[in-house]
N, CA, C and O of each residue as an XYZ file, in Angstrom:
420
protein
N      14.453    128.309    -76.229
C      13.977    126.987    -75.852
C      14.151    126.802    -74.343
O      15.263    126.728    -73.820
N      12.820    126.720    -73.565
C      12.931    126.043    -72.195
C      14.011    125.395    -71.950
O      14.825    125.791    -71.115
N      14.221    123.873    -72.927
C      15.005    123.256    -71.841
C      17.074    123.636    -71.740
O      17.953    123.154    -71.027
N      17.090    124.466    -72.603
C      18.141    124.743    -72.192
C      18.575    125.948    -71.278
O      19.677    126.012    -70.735
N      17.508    126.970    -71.162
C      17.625    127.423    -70.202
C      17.704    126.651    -68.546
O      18.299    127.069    -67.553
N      16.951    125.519    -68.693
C      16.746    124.857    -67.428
C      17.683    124.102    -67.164
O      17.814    123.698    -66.009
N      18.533    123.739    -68.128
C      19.506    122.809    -68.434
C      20.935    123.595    -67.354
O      21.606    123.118    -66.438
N      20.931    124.992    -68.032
C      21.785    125.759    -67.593
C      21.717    125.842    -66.036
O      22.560    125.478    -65.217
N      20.340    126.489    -65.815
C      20.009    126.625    -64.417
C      20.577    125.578    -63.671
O      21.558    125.712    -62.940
N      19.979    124.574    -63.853
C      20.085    123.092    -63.542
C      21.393    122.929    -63.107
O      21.509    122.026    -62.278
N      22.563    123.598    -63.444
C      24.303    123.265    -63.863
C      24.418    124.319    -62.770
O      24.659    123.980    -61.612
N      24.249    125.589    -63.119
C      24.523    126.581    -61.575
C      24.438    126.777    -60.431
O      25.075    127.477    -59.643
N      22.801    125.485    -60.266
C      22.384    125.486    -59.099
C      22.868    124.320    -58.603
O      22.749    124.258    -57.379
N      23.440    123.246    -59.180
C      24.855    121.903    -58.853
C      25.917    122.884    -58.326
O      26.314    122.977    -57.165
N      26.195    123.399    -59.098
C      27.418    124.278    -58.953
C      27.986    124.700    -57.470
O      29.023    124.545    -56.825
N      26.417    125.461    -57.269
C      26.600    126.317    -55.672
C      26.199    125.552    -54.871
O      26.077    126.215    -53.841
N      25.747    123.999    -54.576
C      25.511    123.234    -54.121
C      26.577    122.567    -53.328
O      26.760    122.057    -52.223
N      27.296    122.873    -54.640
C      28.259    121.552    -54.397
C      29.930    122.392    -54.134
O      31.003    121.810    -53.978
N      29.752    123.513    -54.148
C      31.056    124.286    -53.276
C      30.893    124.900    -52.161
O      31.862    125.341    -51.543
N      29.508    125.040    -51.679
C      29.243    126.212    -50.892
C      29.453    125.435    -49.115
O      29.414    126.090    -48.073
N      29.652    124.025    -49.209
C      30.134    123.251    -48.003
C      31.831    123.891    -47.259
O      32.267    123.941    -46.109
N      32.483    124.361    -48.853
C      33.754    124.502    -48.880
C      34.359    125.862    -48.500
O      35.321    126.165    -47.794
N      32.986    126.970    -49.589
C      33.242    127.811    -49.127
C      33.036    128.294    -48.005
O      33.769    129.121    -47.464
N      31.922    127.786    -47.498
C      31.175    128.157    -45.854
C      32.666    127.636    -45.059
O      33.018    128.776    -44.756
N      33.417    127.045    -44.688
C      34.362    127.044    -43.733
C      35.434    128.071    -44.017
O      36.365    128.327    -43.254
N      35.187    128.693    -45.318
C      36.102    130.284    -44.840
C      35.387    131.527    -44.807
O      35.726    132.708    -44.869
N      34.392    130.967    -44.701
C      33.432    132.130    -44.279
C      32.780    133.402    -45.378
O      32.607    134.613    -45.248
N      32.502    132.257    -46.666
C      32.008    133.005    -48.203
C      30.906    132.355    -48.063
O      31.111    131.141    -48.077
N      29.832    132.637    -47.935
C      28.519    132.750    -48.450
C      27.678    132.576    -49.846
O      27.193    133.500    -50.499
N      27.623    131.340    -50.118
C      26.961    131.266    -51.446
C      25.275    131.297    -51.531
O      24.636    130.550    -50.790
N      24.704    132.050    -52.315
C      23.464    131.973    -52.069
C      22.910    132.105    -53.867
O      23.381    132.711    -54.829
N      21.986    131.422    -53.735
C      21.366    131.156    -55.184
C      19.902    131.861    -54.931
O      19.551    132.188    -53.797
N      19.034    132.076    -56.161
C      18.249    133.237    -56.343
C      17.195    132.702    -57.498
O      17.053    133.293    -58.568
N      16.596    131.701    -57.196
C      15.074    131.252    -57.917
C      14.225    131.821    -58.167
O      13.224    131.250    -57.735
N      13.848    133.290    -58.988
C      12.721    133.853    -59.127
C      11.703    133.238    -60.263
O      11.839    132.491    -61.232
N      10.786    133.826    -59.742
C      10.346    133.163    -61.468
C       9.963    133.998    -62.480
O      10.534    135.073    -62.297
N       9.144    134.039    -63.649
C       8.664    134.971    -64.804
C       8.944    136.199    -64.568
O       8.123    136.775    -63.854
N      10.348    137.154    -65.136
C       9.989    138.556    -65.078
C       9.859    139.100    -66.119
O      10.673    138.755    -66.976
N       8.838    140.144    -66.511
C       8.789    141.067    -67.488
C       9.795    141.609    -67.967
O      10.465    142.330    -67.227
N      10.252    141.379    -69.580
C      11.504    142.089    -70.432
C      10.971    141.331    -71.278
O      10.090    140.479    -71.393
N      12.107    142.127    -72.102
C      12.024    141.923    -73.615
C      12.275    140.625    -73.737
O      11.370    140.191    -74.451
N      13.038    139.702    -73.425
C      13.262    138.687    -74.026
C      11.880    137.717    -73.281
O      11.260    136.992    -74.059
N      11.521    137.738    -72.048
C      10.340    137.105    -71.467
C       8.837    137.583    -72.675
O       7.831    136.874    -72.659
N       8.902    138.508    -73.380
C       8.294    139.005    -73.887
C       8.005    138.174    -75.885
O       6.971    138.244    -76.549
N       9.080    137.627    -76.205
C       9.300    136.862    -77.030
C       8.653    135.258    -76.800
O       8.313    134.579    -77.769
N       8.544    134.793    -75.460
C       8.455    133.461    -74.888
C       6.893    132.864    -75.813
O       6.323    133.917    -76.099
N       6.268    132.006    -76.209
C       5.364    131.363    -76.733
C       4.194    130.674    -75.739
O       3.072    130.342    -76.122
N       4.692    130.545    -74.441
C       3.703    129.793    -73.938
C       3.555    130.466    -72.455
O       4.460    131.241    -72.146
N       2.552    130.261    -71.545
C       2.326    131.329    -70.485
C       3.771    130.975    -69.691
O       4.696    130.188    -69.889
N       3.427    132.057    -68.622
C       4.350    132.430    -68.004
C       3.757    132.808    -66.216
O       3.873    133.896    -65.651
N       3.095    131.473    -65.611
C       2.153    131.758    -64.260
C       3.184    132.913    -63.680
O       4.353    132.901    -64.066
N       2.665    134.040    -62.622
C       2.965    134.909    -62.175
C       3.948    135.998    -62.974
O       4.609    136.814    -62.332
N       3.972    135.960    -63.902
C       4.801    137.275    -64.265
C       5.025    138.451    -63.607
O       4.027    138.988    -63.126
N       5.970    138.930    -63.480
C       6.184    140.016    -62.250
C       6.832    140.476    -63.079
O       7.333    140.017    -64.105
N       6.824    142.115    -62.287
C       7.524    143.419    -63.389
C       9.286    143.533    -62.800
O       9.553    143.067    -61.692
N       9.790    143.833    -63.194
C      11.282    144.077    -63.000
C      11.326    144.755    -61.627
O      12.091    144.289    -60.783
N      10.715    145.610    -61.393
C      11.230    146.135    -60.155
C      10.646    145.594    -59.207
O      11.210    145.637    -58.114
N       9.235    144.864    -59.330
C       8.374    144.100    -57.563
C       9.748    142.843    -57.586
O      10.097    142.500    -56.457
N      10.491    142.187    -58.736
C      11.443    141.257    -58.420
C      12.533    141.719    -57.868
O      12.910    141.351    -56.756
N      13.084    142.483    -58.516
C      14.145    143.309    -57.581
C      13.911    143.741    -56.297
O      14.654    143.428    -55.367
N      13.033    144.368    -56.184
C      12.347    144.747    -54.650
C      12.552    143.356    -53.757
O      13.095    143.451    -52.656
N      12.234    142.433    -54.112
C      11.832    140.883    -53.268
C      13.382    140.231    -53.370
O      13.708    139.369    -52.554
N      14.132    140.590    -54.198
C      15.570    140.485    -53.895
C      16.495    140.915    -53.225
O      17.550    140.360    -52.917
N      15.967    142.316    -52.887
C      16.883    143.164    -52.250
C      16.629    142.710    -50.961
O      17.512    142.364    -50.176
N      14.838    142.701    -50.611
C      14.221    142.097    -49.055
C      15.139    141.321    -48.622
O      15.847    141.571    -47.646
N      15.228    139.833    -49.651
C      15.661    138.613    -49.265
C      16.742    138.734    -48.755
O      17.031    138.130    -47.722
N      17.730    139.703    -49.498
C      19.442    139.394    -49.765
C      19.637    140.060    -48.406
O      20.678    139.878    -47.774
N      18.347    141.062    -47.811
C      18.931    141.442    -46.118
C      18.113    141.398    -44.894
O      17.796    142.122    -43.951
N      17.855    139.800    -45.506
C      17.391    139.501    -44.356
C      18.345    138.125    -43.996
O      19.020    137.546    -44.847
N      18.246    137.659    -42.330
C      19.273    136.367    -42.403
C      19.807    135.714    -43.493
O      18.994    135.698    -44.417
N      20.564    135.317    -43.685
C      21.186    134.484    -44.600
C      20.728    132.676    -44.760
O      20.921    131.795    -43.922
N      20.082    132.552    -46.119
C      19.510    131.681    -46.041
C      20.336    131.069    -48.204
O      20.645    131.814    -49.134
N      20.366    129.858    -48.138
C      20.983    129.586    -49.143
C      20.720    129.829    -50.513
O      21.347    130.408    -51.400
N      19.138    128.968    -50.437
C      18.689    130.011    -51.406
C      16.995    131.231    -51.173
O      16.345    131.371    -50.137
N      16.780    131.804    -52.348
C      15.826    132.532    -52.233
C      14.865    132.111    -53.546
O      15.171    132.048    -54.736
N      13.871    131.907    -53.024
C      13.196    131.605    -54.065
C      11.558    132.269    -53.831
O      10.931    132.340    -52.774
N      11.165    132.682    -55.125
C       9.675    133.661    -55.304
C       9.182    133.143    -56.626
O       9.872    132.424    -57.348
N       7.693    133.623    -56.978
C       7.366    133.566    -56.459
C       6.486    132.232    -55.515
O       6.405    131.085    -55.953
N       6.098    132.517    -54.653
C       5.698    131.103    -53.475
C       5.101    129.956    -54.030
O       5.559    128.814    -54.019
N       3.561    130.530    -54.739
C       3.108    129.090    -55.705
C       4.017    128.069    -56.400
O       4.170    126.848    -56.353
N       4.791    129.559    -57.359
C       5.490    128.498    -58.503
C       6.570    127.789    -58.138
O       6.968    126.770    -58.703
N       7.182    128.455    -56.943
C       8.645    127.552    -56.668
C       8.540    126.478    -55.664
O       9.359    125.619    -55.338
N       7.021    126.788    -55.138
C       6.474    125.047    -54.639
C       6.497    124.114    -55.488
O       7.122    123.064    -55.634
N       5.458    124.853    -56.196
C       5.144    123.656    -57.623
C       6.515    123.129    -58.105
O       6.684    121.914    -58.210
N       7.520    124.028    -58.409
C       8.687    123.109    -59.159
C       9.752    122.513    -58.023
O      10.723    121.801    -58.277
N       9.436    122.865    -57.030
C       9.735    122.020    -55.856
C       9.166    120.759    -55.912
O       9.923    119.788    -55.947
N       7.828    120.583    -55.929
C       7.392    119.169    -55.857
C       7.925    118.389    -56.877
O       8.499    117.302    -56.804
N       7.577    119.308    -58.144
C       7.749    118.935    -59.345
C       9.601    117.657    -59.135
O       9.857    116.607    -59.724
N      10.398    118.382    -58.144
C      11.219    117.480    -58.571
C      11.444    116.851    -57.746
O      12.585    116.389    -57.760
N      10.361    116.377    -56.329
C      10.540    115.573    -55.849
C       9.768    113.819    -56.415
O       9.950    112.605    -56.325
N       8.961    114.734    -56.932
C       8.046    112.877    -57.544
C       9.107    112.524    -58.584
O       9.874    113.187    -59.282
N       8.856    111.218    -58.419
C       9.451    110.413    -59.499
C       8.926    110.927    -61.243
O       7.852    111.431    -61.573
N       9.865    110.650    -61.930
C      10.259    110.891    -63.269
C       8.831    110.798    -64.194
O       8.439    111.628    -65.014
N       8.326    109.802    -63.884
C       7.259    109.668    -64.873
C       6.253    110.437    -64.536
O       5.456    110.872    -65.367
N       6.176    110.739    -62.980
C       5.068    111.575    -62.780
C       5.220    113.602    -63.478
O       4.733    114.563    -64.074
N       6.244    113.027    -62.775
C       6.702    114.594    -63.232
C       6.781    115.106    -64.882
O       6.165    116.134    -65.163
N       7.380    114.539    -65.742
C       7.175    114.371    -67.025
C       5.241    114.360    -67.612
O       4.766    115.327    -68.207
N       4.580    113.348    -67.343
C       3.487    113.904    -67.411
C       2.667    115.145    -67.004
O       1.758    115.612    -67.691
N       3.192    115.763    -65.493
C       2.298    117.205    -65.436
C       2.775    117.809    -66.196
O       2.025    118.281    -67.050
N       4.415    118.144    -66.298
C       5.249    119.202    -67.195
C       4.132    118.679    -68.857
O       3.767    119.506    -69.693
N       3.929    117.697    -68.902
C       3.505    117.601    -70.460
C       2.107    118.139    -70.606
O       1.389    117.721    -71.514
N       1.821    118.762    -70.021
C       0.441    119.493    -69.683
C       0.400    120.627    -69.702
O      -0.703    121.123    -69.929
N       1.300    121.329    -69.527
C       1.680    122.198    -69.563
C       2.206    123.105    -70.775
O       2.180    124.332    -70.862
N       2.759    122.029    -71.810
C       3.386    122.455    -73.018
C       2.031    122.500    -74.027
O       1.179    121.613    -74.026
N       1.996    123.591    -74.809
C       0.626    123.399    -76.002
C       1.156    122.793    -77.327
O       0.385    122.585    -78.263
């Protein structure tokens, strides 16, 4: 089920949000890692599309890029979709709830 995966996400990405002020003054580096759809078995079980699906290794590849290049907090791929759920959580509630409901079949 979507929303508990997102639920989770949702909790990890508070998480590193909300220590990484603390850890940055001793000089630990927290960085979070937004990809989106990758090919496996369990993505493979999923019921409803999955925009950009990417194979295990072009994601890994785009992780490894990220993780050495400057240090940036988070990383997020791919570009369309992590706009889209970027916006997605800047509009207000009702808007957002209706596209997401468009989405579900």
């Amino acid at each position: 089920m979507g929303g508990a995966y997102s639920a989770s996400k949702a909790a990890l990405v508070n998480l590193a949000q909300s220590i990484q002020p603390e850890l940055l003054r001793k000089n630990i580096y927290v960085q979070i890692i937004n990809h989106g759809f990758v090919k496996t078995r369990l993505t493979a079980k999923n019921d409803f599309d999955m925009p950009q699906l990417m194979l295990p290794n072009i994601a890994a590849k785009k992780i490894f890029e990220q993780l050495n290049k400057p240090y940036k907090f988070e990383i997020s791929f791919p570009f369309i979709l992590s706009k889209f759920l970027r916006f997605i959580s800047l509009v207000p509630y009702k808007l957002s709830f209706y596209i997401t409901k468009k989405f579900l079949k």
